[in-house]
Every structure is written in C-alpha cells, then in structure tokens.
C-alpha positions in Angstrom: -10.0 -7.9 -1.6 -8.3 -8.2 -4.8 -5.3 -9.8 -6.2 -2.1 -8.6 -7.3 -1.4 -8.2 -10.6 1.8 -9.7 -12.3 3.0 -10.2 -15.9 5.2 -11.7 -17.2 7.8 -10.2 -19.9 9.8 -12.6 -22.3 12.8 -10.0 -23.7 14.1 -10.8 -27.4 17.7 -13.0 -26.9 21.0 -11.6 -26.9 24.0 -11.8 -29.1 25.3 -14.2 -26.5 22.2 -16.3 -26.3 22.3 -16.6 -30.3 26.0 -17.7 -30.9 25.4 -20.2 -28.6 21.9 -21.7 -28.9 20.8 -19.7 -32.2 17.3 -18.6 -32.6 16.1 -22.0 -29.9 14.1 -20.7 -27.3 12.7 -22.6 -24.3 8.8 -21.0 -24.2 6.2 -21.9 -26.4 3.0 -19.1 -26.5 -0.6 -20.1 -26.4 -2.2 -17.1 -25.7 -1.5 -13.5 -24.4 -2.1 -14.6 -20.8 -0.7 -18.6 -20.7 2.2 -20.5 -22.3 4.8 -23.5 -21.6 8.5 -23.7 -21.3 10.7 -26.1 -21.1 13.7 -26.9 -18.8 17.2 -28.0 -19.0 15.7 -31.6 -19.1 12.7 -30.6 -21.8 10.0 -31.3 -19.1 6.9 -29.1 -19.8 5.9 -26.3 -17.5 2.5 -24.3 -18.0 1.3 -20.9 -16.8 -0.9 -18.5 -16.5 -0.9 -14.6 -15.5 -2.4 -11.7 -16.0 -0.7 -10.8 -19.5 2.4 -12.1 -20.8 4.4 -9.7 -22.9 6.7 -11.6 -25.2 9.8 -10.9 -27.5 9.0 -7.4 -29.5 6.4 -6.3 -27.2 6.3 -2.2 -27.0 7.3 -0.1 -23.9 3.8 1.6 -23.8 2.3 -1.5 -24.2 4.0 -2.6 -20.5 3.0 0.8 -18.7 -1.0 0.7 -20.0 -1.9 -2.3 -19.0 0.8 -2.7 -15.6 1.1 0.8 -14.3 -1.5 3.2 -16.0 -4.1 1.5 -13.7 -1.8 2.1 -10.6 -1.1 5.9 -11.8 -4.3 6.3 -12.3 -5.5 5.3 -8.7 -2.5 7.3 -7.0 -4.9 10.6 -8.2 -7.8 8.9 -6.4 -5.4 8.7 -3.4 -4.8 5.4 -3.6 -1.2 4.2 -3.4 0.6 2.1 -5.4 3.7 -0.1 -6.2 5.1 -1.1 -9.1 7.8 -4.0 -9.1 10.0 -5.1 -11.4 11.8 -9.5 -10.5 14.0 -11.6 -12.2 17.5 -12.8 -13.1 19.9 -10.1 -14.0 20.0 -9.2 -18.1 16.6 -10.7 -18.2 15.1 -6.8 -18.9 14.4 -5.6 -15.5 16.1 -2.0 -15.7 15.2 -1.8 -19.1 11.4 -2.2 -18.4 11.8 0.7 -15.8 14.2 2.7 -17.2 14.5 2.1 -21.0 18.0 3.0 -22.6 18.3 6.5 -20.3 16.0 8.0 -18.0 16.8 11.2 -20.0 17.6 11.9 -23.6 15.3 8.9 -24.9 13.3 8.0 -27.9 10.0 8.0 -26.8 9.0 4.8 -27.8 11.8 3.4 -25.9 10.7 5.2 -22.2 10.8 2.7 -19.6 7.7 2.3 -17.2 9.5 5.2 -14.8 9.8 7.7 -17.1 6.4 7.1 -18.3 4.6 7.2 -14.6 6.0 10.3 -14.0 5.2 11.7 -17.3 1.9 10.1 -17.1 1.5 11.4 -13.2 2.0 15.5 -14.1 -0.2 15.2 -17.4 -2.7 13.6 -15.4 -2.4 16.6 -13.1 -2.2 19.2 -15.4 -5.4 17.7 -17.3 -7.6 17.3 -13.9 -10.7 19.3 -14.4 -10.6 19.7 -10.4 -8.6 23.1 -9.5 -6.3 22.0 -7.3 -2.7 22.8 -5.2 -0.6 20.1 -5.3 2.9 19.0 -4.2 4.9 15.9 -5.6 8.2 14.7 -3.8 10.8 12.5 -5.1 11.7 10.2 -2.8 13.7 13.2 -0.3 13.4 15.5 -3.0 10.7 18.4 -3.8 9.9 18.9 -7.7 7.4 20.5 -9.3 7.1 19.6 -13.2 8.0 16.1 -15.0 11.6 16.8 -16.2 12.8 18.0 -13.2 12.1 15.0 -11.7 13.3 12.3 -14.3 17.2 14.9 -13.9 16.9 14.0 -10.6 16.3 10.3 -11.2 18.9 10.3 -13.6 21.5 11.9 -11.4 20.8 9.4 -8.5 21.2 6.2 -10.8 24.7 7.8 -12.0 25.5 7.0 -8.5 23.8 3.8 -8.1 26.2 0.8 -8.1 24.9 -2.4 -10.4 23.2 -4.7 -9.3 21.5 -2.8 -6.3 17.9 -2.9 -5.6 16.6 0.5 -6.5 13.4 1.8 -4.7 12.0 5.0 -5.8 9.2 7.0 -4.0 6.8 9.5 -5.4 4.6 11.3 -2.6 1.9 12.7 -3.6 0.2 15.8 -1.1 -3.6 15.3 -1.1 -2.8 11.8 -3.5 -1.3 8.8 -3.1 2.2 7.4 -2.8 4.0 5.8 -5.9 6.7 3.2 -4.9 8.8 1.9 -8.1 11.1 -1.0 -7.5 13.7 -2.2 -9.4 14.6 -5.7 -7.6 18.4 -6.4 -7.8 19.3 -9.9 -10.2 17.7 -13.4 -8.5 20.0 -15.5 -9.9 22.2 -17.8 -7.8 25.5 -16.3 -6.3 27.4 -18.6 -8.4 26.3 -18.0 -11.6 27.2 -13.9 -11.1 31.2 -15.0 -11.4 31.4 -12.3 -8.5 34.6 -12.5 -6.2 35.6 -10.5 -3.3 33.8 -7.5 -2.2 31.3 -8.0 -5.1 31.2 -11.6 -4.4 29.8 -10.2 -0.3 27.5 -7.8 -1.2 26.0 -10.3 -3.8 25.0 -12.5 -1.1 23.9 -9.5 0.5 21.3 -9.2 -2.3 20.4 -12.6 -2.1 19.3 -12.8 1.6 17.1 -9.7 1.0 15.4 -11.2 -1.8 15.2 -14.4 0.0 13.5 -12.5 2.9 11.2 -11.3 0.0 10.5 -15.1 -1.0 10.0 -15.9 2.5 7.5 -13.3 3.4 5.8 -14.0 -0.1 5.4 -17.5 1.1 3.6 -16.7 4.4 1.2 -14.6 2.7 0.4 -17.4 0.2 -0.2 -19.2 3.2 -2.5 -16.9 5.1 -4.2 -16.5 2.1 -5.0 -20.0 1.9 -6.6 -20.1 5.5 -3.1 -20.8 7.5 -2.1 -17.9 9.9 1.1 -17.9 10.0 3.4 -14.7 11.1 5.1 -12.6 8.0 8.3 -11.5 8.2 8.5 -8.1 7.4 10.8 -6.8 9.3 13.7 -9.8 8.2 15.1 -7.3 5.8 15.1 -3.5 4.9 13.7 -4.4 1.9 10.7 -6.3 3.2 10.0 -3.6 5.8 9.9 -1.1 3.3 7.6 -2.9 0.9 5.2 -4.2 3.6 2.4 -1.9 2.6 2.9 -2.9 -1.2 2.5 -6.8 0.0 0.0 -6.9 2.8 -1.2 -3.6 2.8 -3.7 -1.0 1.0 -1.5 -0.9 -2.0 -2.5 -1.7 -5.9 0.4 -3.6 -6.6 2.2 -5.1 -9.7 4.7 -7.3 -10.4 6.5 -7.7 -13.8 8.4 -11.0 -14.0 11.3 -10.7 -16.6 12.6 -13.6 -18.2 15.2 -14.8 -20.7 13.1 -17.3 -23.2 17.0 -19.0 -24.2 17.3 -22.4 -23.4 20.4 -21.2 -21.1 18.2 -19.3 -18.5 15.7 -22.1 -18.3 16.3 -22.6 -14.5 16.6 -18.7 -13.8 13.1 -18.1 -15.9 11.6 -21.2 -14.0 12.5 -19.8 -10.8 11.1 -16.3 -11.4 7.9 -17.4 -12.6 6.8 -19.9 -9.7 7.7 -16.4 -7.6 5.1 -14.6 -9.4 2.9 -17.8 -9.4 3.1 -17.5 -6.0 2.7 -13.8 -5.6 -0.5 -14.1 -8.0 -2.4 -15.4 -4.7 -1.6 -12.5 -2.5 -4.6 -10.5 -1.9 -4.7 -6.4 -0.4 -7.3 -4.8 0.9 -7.0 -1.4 -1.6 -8.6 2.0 0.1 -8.2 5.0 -0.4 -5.7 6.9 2.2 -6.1 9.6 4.3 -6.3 12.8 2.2 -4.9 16.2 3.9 -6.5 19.4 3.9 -4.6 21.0 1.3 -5.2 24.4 3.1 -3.9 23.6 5.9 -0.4 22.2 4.1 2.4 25.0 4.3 4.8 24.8 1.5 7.3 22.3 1.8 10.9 23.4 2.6 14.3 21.5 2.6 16.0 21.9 6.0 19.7 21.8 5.2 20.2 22.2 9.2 19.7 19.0 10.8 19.2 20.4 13.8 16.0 22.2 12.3 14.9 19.7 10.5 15.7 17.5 14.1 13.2 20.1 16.1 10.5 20.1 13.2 10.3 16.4 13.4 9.9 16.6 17.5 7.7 19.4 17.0 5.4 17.1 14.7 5.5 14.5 17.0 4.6 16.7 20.1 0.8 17.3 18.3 0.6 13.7 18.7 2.5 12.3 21.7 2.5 13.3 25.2 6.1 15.1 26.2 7.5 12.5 27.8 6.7 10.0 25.1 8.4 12.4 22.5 11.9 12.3 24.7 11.9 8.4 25.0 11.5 8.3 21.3 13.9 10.6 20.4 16.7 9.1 22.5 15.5 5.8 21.2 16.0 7.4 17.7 19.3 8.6 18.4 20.6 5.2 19.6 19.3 3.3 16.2 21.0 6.1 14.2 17.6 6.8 12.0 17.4 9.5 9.5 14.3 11.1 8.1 12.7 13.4 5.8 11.9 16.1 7.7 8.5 17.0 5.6 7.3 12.7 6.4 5.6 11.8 9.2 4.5 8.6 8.0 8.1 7.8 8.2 8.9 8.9 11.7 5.9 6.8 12.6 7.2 3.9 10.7 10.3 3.8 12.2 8.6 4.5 15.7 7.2 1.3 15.1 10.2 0.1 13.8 12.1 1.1 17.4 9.3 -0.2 19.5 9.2 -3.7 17.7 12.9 -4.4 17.9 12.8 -3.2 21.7 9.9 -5.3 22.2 11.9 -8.2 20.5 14.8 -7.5 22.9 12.8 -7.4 25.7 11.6 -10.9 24.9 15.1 -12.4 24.2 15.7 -11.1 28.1 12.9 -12.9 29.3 13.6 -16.2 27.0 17.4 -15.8 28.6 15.6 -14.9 31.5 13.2 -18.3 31.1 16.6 -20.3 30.3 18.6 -19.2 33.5 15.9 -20.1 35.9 15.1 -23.2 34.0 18.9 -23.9 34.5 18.8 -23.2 38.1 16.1 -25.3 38.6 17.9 -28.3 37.4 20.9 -27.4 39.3 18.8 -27.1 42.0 16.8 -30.6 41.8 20.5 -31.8 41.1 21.7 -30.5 44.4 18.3 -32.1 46.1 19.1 -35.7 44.6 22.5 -34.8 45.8 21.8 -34.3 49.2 19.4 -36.6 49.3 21.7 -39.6 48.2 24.3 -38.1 51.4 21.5 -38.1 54.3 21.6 -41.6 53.2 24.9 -42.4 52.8 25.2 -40.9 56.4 22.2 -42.8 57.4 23.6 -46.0 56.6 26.8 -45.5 58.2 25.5 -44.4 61.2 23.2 -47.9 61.3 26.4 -49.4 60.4 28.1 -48.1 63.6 25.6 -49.0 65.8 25.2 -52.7 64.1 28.8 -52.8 65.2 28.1 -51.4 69.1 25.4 -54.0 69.3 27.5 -56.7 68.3 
C-alpha cells in the first residue's frame, strides 16, 4: 500500500494582497517539507507534507518531484492522477497550465504541458520498439503539440471556475487523469449572483462530495469501515480509481500565504492533511496485445459508433444481457467513446447501481406501507376489540334489566 502524495504550493502575493497587507504574510517556513501559519486570530498552525513549494518556487521544480514520478509509472502501465485543490487565485490553473497552454516560455509550462511533453519524449526515447496509441480524453493524437492545440482549444471553451478533468489513454500503458479542481472557497466570498451565484453552489456540493468521500477513506484507513460515497457526485465517480483505486496519485494544495486568505489556506491544507492518510493499492493494469489493437478510428456516425460499442459488448455478455443494457443505456441518456470499453463498463456499473438503489427504495417504500398497514391493522383490532365490548356490556345491561 502506499500513501498519496500531496504538496503543498505557497504562490508569491498579488498586487491586491500587497496594497492591502504589504509584504505580511501568514506562513512561517521551517523546512522544505513542514512550516506554521497563522490565522485571522494569530493562533499557530503546524504541518507537514511531502514537499512544500513556497513563493518563487520554479514550474519544473513542481512537475519533477509531483508528476515525473506519475509520468513515469504511466510507461510501466501504471495509471495515474494528478490533482490540483484550493481557493480560487491561489495558483491552481497556473500550476497546470502556466500563462498558456501554447505559445509559452518554457520555464513558465505548467505541470500539463509538461506531462505531455514529458509523456512523448519518454516514448520517443524508450529503447523498447514499440506501436503505440495516445488519446486525449475523446480525441486521437499522435505527437506532443497536437495534443497541447487540442487542450488549448477546449479551455477556450471552458467557462471559469469549472472543474476541468483531462484524460490521457495510453494503448499498451497506463491512463493519465489531470484535474484541475474548481475554487473551494465559500459561496459567499465569490460575490457571485444569479446564474453564477447557482452553478457556484453547484461547485461546492461536488467538492463537498469530494471532502466527504475523503473523510470515509480517512476513516477506513484508520480501521473503521465505513461505506464511500463515490457515486454522490460526477466528480467523485469519476475520480474513484484515483482515491481508492490502483492509481499513483498526487495532490497539490495551492495556497495564498496573505494574511487575507488565512481561513481559505487553513481549510485547504487540513484537506490535504487528510488526504495524506489515504492509502492505494498501485499495480500495474492490464496491458493489451498491441497486435491485436486495430487502429483507432473516430466514428462521426453515432449509429456506428452505437453498433461498435454493442458489438464490444457481445464478446463479453450473453445476447440478452447486451439488449437489457442497451435499453438501460438509452433511458439514462449515456454517451461514450466508441474506442473505451472501460467506460461502457463503468457506466454498466453505474446503471446497475442506481437500479439496484431504486430497487431498494421500492422495497424500503415497500417495508414502510406494510409497516403502515400493520398499524392500521392492530388499530382496527383494538378497535373492534373495544366494540365486542361495548356490545358485551350492553347486552349484560339488558338482561340486568329483564332480571330485575
């Protein structure tokens, strides 16, 4: 088993930050893995991670010691996520992105730009002749700029202060998740309103799902079974491998050291204290026989790519299985890449859990009617009951009176 790894990143204050509290900051550096900060109220806080990176740290710096590791494994078919927490402005996107996923300085690449860079020189360098195919997220590429232009055409269209999740599958390799949490600061403190104001809290209930399910594996961890709510959010669901899987994972807690973030910083790093105890059992997955891989092709039809996912399915599931699942799959509206069938059989689970969890609300309703009924029933008894002798005591009544 081994443990998650999370640092911790301290980004150098803002313009904002300094005409307000000038060069005062709230965290006070003993080492490069441990240091104290300070709340609102000056009360000392002290803690300890795998590496703290702190105001001036380089970009390269980050991605060897958090995700060359990772990068590295994902060519020994290992998969691996990389994760990037904390309030918004405190350096998230910039740690994974830098200032532009294209048409940047390269000491200023972000952690993304530098996995995939780092993935096809690692390929291109491998002593071992080898095919090999690399997807981007629904997207087939085969060289590292291609697939930074299509990053960088998808975050044009990304709206801010979405959680970003991007996927690198790897034929004969591992998977590469990156993740570039939305902001964890309380809905308040945003100044959203309206539509912004809704989806905000949107955010917030996926990454308190994220909390939650962080919490119960702290828990299990510490020899409490308790259940793990994956499937409370999308976003839990789709990071369940990375948590409690066979994933090497990292998490990079970013933090504002300003006095004004205090209770933001504090907040994000008792979540990576927390996820510091999570443990994963890392393996290496399944590898393919690259020979028997046919080239991957985009089906623009979706009634192609509709019959190659059935088709797929069909080496694996009896006939009649494959038609209750695909009118299952109809009726939840799912969508998949036609070249993954780890996701059809994610979201086969995914089906079959949320029908078993309808199934048991019917039987809890079920439970509830008949518990119901029973009362009524023990009601109607004690009602009766009382009337046999009501009737019983008038008719001794009446014949009392005959007597007499």
């Amino acid at each position: 088993m081994s443990a998650m790894k999370v640092c911790v990143l301290f980004r150098p204050l803002n313009s904002k930050e300094l005409s307000e509290f000038g060069d005062a900051v709230s965290v006070q550096g003993i080492n490069s893995e441990s240091f104290i900060i300070k709340d609102e109220k000056e009360q000392e806080f002290d803690f300890t991670f795998d590496r703290v990176f702190y105001q001036g740290s380089e970009q390269a710096d980050i991605y060897e010691f958090l995700a060359l590791p990772i990068v590295q494994g994902a060519l020994e078919a290992i998969n691996g996520t990389i994760i990037t927490y904390g309030q918004t402005g405190a350096g998230k996107t910039y740690s994974m992105e830098g200032p532009s996923i294209v048409d940047c300085e390269s000491k200023k690449k972000g952690l993304l730009q530098r996995v995939v860079d780092g993935l096809f020189e690692a390929i291109m360098n491998s002593e071992k002749p080898s095919k090999y195919t690399i997807k981007l997220s629904m997207v087939a590429v085969s060289n590292s700029a291609e697939a930074l232009q299509s990053l960088s055409s998808g975050i044009a269209n990304r709206a801010v202060g979405e959680t970003r999740i991007l996927r690198l599958f790897l034929t004969k390799f591992g998977k590469l998740i990156l993740v570039d949490l939305a902001g964890s600061e309380k809905v308040e403190k945003t100044g959203a309103e309206g539509k912004i104001l809704e989806e905000a809290k949107t955010i917030n209930q996926s990454l308190t799902a994220l909390g939650k399910v962080i919490n119960a594996m702290t828990s299990s961890t510490q020899g409490k079974p308790t259940h793990i709510p994956y499937r409370d959010s999308k976003l839990t669901r789709i990071l369940q491998d990375a948590l409690g899987g066979c994933s090497q994972t990292a998490l990079l807690c970013c933090c504002s050291p300003s006095p004004s973030n205090s209770s933001e910083s504090l907040s994000t790093l008792r979540f990576g204290a927390r996820a510091k105890h999570i443990k994963a059992s890392v393996h290496v997955s399944c590898k393919e026989d690259i020979d028997n891989i046919k080239d991957a092709t985009v089906y623009p039809n979706v009634d192609e790519s509709r019959e190659r996912i059935l088709a797929k399915l069909r080496e694996r599931m009896t006939a009649e299985d494959v038609q209750l699942l695909e009118k299952l799959l109809v009726l939840e509206g799912i969508f998949f890449d036609p070249n993954s069938v780890d996701e059809i059989e994610e979201a086969y689970e995914d089906v079959t859990s949320r029908t078993i969890s309808s199934l048991h609300k019917a039987v809890e309703e079920l439970n509830t009617g008949v518990e119901k009924m029973r009362r009524e029933n023990a009601a109607l008894k004690t009602s009766l009951k009382a009337s046999e002798e009501f009737y019983q005591h008038q008719l001794e009544r009446r014949s009392l009176c005959l007597i007499l």
